[in-house]
Every structure is written in C-alpha cells, then in structure tokens.
N, C-alpha and C positions, 0 to 999 in steps of 0.2 A: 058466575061470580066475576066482577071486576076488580082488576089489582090495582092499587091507585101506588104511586111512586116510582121510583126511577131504578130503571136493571143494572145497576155498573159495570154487571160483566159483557153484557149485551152491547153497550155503549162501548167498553172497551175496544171489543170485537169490531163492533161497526169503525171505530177511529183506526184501528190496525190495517183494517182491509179497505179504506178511502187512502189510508198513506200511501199502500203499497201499490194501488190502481193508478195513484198521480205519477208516483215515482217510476213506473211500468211505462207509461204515458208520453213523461218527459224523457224516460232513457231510449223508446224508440224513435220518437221525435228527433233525436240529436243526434243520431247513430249515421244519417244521412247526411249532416253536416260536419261530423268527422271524417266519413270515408270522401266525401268531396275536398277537403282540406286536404289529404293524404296528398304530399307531393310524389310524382311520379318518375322526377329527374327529366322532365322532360322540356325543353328549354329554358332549362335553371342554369345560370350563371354560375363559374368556381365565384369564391370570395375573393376579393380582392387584396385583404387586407389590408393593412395601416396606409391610407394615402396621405401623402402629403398635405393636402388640404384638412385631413386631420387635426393637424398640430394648429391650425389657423382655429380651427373649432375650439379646442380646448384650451385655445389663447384669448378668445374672445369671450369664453366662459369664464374663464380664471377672471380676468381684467373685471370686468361685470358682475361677479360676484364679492371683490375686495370692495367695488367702486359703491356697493348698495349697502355693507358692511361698515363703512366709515358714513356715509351718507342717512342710514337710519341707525347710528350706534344712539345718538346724542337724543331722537325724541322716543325713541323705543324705550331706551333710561327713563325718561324724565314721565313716559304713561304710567312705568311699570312701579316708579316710585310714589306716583299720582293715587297709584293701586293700594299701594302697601301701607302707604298716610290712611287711604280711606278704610282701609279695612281694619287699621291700629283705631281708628276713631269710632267705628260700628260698636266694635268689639266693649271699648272704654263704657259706650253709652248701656249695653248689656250690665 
C-alpha cells in the first residue's frame, strides 16, 4: 500500500537533525579559530594609554564633524522638506 501525502512529524524530525549537524559543523570549525585567537601574552605590548596625539585625533574629529553639520544642515532641510511636500500631495490625491 502506498501512502500519498506528507509526514510532518517525520519532516520535523528530519529539519531538527539537519540544524543540529550544521550547527555541530560550524561550532567545530570555529573552535580552531578561537583557540588561535587566544592571545598568550606573548610579545604583547602594556597599553599605552591616552597619548597625546590623541587629543589631535579627537580634535580633528570634533572640527569635521561640526564642519559637515553646518555644511549639510541647509540641503538635508530642504530634501527632507522636498519629502514631506511630496508625501502631503500622494496622500491629498488618495
């Protein structure tokens, strides 16, 4: 006698045990690129902490992020208001 139709639980079964074989898979795979990563302290530098060339970093950020801030305030405005027309006029024609 042939069965015509679909097992769900059979199927389930089978989707469970394809997860768990990927998942088994990629977690052995990766377990060699973790213990390679593991530093060992072995010709690792202390940190240096805050160097003066720091404060030049975060001066050059600050300045360049006010500088792009005044520089696209006036057409970022003018798209977003371009947006807000066009979407008050979609709306009207609905």
């Amino acid at each position: 006698m042939i069965q015509s139709g679909f097992n769900w639980k059979r199927n389930k079964v089978m989707t469970v045990s394809c997860f768990v074989l990927i998942f088994t898979v990629l977690l052995v795979f990766n377990v060699g690129t973790v213990f390679a990563s593991a530093g060992s302290g072995d010709g690792q530098a202390a940190s240096k902490g805050w160097v003066e060339t720091d404060w030049f970093r975060v001066m050059n950020f600050s300045v360049l992020a006010i500088a792009l801030f005044f520089i696209l305030k006036k057409p970022l405005s003018q798209a977003l208001n371009a947006r807000i027309k066009g979407i008050k006029d979609e709306l009207e024609t609905l």
